[in-house]
C-alpha positions, 0 to 999 in steps of 0.5 A: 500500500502506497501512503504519501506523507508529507514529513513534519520538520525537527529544524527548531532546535533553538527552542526550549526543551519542554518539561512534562508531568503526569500528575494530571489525571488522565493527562500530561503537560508538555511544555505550555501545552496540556494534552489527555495520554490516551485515545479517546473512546467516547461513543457520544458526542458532547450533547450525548447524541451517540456516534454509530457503531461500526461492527462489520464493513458494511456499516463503515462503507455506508456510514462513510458514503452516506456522512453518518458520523461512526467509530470502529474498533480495531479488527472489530475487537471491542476488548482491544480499544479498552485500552487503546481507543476507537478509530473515528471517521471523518464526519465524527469531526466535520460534525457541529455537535463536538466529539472532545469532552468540555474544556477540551478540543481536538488539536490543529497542525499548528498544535502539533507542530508546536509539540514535535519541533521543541526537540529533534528526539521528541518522538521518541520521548513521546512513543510508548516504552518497550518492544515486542523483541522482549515483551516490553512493550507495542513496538515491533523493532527495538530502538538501539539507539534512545530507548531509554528516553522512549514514553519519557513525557508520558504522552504513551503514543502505541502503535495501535494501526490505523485505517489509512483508507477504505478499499472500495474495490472490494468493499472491505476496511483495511486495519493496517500498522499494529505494531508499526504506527498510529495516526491521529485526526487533526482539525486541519483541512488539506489546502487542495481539498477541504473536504479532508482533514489532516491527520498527523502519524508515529511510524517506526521504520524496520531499524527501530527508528521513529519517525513522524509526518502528517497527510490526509484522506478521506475514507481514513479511519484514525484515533483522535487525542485531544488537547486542552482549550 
């Protein structure tokens, strides 16, 4: 599968090293911004309207082409998102109603550009601990070379896959990445189309390394991690 993602830039080097704490319950300080350390999993949005449940392929086809706000777990399994969150379509975030729990919201480009650039090593600091060499932790590939400083902020970033798009041809979602990346929505729209909105991804090359970028589609399905207001 082809994926073209634009690289966010680590050029800022100049900048202040964010401190970080986990005392907040269900969050963490980065710096001056405070971001929640989980994927969401709500199935409502603010006013308590509930967001459609995908449970086959069917339901996120129609959901998807009819502009029916919807979630999904990941390969249908409802005991995996427990711990990881739910995958989103577009609508959820294109919808007036709001998916982000009050005082929260969910993060723009700028946002995101804010949290990467302080630190040209943020990332890794930012991905969930351990691999799966060891049993230590999600990632698939061991990073010799700053482990010690992965999940460092307490922001948790597993690889907990993604649907980078929905296969029409066959008529089938394509859960892909476990192991290897997460993506999350942004409130940003693409410039040369402003039906989609961007989302922003941690993917871990075959030598451990972490990398970041950020693109967007539509028929994608993605977490959301939401920042405070």
């Amino acid at each position: 599968m082809f994926r073209c993602l634009i690289p966010i830039s680590f050029t800022l080097l100049f900048a202040c090293q964010p401190n970080s704490t986990s005392e907040l319950s269900g969050a963490v300080r980065i710096g001056d911004q405070i971001w929640q350390d989980h994927n969401l999993n709500t199935r409502t949005f603010q006013n308590g309207d509930t967001i459609l449940m995908c449970t086959n392929h069917a339901d996120w086809w129609e959901a998807y082409h009819n502009e029916i706000p919807a979630m999904v777990y990941y390969n249908f399994e409802e005991s995996f998102a427990e711990e990881n969150g739910a995958l989103y379509n577009i609508w959820v975030l294109r919808d007036e109603r709001e998916i982000a729990p009050k005082g929260w919201r969910i993060p723009k480009q700028a946002d995101i550009e804010l949290l990467v650039r302080t630190d040209p090593s943020q990332i890794i600091k930012l991905a969930a601990a351990g691999d799966q060499s060891d049993q230590s932790g999600p990632w698939r590939y061991r990073n010799y070379t700053l482990a010690q400083k992965q999940d460092s902020l307490g922001f948790h970033a597993a690889p907990v896959g993604e649907i980078p798009n929905f296969i029409e041809a066959i008529g089938k979602i394509d859960f892909n990445g476990k192991g290897e990346t997460v993506a999350w929505w942004t409130k940003s729209k693409e410039a040369s189309d402003s039906t989609k909105f961007r989302f922003w991804n941690f993917y871990q090359g075959r030598h451990g390394n972490f990398h970041a970028g950020m693109a967007g589609y539509g028929a994608a399905g993605h977490y959301i991690r939401c920042i405070k207001e």
